[in-house]
ZANU-426944 format. One line per field, with one value per atom (N, C-alpha, C, O): residue number from 1; residue in one letter; chain; x, y, z; atom name. Coordinates in Angstrom, 2 decimals, padded with zeros to 5 digits. Layout:
ZANU-426944
lumdo: [NUM  ...]
setor: [A  ...]
marmi: [A  ...]
east: [X  ...]
north: [Y  ...]
up: [Z  ...]
tormi: [CA  ...]
END
This chain:
ZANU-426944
lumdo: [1  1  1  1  2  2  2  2  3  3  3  3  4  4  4  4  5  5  5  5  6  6  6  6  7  7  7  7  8  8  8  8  9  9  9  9  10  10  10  10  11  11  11  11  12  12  12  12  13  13  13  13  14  14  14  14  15  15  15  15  16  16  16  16  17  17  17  17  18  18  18  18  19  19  19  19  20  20  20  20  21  21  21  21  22  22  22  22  23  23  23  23  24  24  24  24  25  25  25  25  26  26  26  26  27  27  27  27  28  28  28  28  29  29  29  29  30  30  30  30  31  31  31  31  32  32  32  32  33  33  33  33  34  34  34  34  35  35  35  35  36  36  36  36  37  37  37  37  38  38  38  38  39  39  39  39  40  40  40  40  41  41  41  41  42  42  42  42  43  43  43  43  44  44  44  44  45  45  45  45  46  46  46  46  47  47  47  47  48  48  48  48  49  49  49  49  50  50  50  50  51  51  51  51  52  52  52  52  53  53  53  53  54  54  54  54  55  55  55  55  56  56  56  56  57  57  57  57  58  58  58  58  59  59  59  59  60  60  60  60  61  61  61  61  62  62  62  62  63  63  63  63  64  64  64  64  65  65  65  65  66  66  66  66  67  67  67  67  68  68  68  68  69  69  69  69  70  70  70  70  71  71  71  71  72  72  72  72  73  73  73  73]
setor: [X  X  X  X  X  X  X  X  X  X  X  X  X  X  X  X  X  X  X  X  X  X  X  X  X  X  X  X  X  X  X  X  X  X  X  X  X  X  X  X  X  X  X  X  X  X  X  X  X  X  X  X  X  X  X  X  X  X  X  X  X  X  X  X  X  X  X  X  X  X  X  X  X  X  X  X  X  X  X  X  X  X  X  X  X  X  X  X  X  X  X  X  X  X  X  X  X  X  X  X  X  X  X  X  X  X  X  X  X  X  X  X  X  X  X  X  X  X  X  X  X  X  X  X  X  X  X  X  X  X  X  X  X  X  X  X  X  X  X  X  X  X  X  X  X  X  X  X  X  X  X  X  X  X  X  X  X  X  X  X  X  X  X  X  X  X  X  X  X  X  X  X  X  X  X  X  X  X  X  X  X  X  X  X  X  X  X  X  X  X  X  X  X  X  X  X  X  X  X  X  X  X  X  X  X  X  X  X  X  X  X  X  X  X  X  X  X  X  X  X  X  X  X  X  X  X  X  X  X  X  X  X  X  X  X  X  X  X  X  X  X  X  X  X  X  X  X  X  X  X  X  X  X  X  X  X  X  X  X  X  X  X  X  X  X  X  X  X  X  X  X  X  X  X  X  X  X  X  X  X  X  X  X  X  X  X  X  X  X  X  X  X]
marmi: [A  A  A  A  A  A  A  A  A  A  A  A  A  A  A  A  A  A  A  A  A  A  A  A  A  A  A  A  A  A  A  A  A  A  A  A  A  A  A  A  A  A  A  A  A  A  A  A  A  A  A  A  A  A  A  A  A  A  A  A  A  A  A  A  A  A  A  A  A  A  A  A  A  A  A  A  A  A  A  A  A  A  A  A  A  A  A  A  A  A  A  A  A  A  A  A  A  A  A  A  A  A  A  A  A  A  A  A  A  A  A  A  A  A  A  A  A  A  A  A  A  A  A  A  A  A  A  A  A  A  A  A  A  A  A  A  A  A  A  A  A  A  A  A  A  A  A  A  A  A  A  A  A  A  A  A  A  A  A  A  A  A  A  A  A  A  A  A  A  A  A  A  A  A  A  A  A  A  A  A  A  A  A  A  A  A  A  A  A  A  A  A  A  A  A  A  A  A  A  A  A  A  A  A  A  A  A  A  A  A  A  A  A  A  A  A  A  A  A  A  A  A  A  A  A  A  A  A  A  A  A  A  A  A  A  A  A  A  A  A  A  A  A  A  A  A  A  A  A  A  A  A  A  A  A  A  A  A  A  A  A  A  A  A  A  A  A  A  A  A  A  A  A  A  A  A  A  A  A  A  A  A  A  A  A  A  A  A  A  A  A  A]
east: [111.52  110.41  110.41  111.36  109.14  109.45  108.80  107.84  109.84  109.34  108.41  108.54  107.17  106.31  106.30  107.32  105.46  105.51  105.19  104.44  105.91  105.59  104.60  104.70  103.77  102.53  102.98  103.57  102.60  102.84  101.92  100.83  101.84  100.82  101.01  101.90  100.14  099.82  100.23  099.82  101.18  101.38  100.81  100.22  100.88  100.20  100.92  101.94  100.76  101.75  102.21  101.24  103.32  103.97  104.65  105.11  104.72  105.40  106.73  106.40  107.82  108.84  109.12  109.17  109.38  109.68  111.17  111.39  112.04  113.33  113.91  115.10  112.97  113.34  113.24  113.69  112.48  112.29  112.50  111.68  113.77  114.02  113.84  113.90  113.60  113.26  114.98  115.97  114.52  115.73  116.10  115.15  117.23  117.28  117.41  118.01  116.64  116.74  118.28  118.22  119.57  120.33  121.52  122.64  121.44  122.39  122.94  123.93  122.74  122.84  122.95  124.17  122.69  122.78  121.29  120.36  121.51  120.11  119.35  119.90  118.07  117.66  117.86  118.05  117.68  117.62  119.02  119.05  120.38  121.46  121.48  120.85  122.50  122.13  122.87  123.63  123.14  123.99  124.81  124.80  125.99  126.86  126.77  127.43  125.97  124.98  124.31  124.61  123.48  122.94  123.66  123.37  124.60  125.38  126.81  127.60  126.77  127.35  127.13  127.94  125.26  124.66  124.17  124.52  123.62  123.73  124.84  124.56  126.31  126.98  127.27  127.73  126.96  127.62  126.24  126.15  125.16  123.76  124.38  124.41  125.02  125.64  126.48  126.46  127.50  128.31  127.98  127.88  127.84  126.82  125.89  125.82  125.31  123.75  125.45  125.19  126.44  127.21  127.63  127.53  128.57  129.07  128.40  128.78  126.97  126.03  126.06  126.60  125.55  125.08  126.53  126.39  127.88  129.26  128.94  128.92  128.80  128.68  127.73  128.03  126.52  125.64  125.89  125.04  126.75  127.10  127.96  127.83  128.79  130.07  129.73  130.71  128.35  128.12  127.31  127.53  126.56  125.91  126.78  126.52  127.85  128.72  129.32  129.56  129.67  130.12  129.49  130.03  127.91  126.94  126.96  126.78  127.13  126.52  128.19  128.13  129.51  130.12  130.68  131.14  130.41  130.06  129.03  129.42  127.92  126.63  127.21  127.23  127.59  128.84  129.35  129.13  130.12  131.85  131.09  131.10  130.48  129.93  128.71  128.33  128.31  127.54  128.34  127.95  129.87  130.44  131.53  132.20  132.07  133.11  132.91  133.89]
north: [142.21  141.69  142.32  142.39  142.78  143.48  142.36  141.66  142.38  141.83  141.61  142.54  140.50  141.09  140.79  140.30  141.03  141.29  139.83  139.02  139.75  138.26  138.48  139.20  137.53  137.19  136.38  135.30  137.07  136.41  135.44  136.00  134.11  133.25  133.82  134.61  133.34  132.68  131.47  130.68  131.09  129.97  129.42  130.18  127.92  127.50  127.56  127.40  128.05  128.07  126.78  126.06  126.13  125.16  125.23  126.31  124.48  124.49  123.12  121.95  123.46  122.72  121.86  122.42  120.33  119.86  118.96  117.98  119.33  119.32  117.79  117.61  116.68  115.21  115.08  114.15  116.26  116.11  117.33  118.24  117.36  118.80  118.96  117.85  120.05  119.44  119.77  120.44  118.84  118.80  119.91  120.52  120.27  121.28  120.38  119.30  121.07  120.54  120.26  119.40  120.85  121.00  120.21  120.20  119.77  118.98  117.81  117.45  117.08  115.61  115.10  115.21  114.73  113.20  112.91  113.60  111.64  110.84  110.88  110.80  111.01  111.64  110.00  109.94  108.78  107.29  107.02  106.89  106.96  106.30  104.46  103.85  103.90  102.65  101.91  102.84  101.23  100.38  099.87  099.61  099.44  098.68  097.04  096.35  096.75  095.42  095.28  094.38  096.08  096.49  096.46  095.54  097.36  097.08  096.18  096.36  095.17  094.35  092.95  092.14  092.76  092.53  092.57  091.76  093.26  094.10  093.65  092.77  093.97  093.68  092.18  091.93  090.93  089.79  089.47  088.34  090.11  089.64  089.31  088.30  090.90  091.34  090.93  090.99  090.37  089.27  087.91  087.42  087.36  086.18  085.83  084.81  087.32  086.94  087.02  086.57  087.27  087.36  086.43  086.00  085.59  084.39  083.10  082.11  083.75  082.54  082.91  082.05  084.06  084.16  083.59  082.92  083.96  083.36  081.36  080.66  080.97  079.71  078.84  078.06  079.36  079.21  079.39  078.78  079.99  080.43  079.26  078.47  079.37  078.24  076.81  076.07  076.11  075.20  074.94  074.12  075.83  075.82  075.82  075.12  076.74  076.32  075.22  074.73  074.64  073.66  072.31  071.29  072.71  071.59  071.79  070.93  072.70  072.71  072.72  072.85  072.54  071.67  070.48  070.21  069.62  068.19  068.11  067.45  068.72  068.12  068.12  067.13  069.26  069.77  068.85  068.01  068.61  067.30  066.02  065.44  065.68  064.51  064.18  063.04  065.27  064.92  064.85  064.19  065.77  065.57  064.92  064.86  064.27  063.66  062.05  061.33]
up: [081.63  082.39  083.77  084.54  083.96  085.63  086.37  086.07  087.78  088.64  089.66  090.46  090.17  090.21  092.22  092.69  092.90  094.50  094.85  094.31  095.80  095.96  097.57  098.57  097.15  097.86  099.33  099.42  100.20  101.45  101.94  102.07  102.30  102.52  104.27  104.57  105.17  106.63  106.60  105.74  107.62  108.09  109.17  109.94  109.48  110.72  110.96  110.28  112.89  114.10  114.36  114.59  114.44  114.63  116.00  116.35  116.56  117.81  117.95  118.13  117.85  117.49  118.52  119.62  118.54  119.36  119.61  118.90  120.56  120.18  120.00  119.77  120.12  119.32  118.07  117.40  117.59  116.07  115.79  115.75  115.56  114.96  113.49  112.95  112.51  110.86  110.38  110.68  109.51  108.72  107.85  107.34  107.58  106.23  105.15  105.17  103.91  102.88  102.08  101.19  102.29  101.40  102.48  101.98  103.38  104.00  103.35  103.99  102.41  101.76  102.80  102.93  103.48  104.50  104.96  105.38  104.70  104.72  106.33  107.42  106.05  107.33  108.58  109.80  107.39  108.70  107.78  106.55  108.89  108.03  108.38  109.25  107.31  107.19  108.23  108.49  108.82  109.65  109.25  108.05  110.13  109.26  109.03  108.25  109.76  109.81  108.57  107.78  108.38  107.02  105.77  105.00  105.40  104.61  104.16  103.24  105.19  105.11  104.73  104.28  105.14  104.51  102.92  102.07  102.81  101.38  100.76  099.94  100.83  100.02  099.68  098.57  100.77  100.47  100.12  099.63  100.21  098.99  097.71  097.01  097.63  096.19  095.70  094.48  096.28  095.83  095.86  094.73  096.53  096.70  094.88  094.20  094.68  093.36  092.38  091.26  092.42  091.28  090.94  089.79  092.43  092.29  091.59  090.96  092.12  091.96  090.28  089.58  089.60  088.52  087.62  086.60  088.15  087.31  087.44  086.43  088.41  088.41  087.27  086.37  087.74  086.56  085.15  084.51  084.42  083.38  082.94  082.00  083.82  083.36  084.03  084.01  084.74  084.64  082.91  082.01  083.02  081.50  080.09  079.11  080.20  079.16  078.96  077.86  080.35  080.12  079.63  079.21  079.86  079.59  077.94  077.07  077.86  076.49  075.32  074.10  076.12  075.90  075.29  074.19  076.85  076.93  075.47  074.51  075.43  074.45  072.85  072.11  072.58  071.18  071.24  070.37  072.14  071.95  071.62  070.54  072.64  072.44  071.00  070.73  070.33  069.12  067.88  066.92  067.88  066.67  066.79  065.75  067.93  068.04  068.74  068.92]
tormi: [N  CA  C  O  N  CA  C  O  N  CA  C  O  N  CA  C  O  N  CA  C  O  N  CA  C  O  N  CA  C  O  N  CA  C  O  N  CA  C  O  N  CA  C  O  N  CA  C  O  N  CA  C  O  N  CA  C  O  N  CA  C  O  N  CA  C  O  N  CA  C  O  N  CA  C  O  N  CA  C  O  N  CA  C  O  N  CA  C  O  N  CA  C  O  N  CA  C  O  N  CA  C  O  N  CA  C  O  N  CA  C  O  N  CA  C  O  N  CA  C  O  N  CA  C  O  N  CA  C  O  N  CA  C  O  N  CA  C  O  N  CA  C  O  N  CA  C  O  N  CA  C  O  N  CA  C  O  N  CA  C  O  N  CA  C  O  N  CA  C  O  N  CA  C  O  N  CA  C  O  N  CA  C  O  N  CA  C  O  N  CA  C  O  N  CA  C  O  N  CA  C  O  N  CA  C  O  N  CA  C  O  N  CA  C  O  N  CA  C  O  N  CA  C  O  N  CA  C  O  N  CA  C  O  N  CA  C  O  N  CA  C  O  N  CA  C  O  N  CA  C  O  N  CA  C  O  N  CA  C  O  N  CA  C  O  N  CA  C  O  N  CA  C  O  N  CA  C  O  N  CA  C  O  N  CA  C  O  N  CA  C  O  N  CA  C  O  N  CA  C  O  N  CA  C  O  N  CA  C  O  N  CA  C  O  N  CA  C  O  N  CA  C  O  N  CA  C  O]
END
C-alpha cells in the first residue's frame, strides 16, 4: 500500500494564556484532582452502604428464622 501525503489543515491563531496552560493528552493525571475531604468521604459512604446492606441481611435472616422456628416447632 503506498502512502498517501498528508493534508495540512490552517489552524486558528490561539494565543496561550499562562493560567490555563493545555494539558497533554498522555500525562494520566486527572486534570481536577480529588481532595482528601472528598475521598474520605466517599469511602465511609462506601462502607457505611455495606455495613448497612450486611445488617439488613442478617436482620432479615434472622426474621425469617424466628418465622421457620416458630411454624414447625
Amino acid at each position: 500500500m503506498r502512502p498517501e501525503r498528508v493534508r495540512h489543515f490552517p489552524l486558528p491563531p490561539r494565543v496561550s494564556i499562562p493560567e490555563r496552560v493545555p494539558q497533554a493528552a498522555n500525562d494520566n493525571e486527572p486534570e481536577i484532582r480529588e481532595s482528601a475531604a472528598s475521598l474520605l468521604l466517599g469511602r465511609s459512604l462506601m462502607v457505611t452502604a455495606v455495613l448497612a446492606t450486611i445488617a439488613l441481611l442478617i436482620a432479615w435472616g434472622a426474621w425469617i428464622g424466628s418465622t421457620i422456628w416458630r411454624s414447625f416447632f
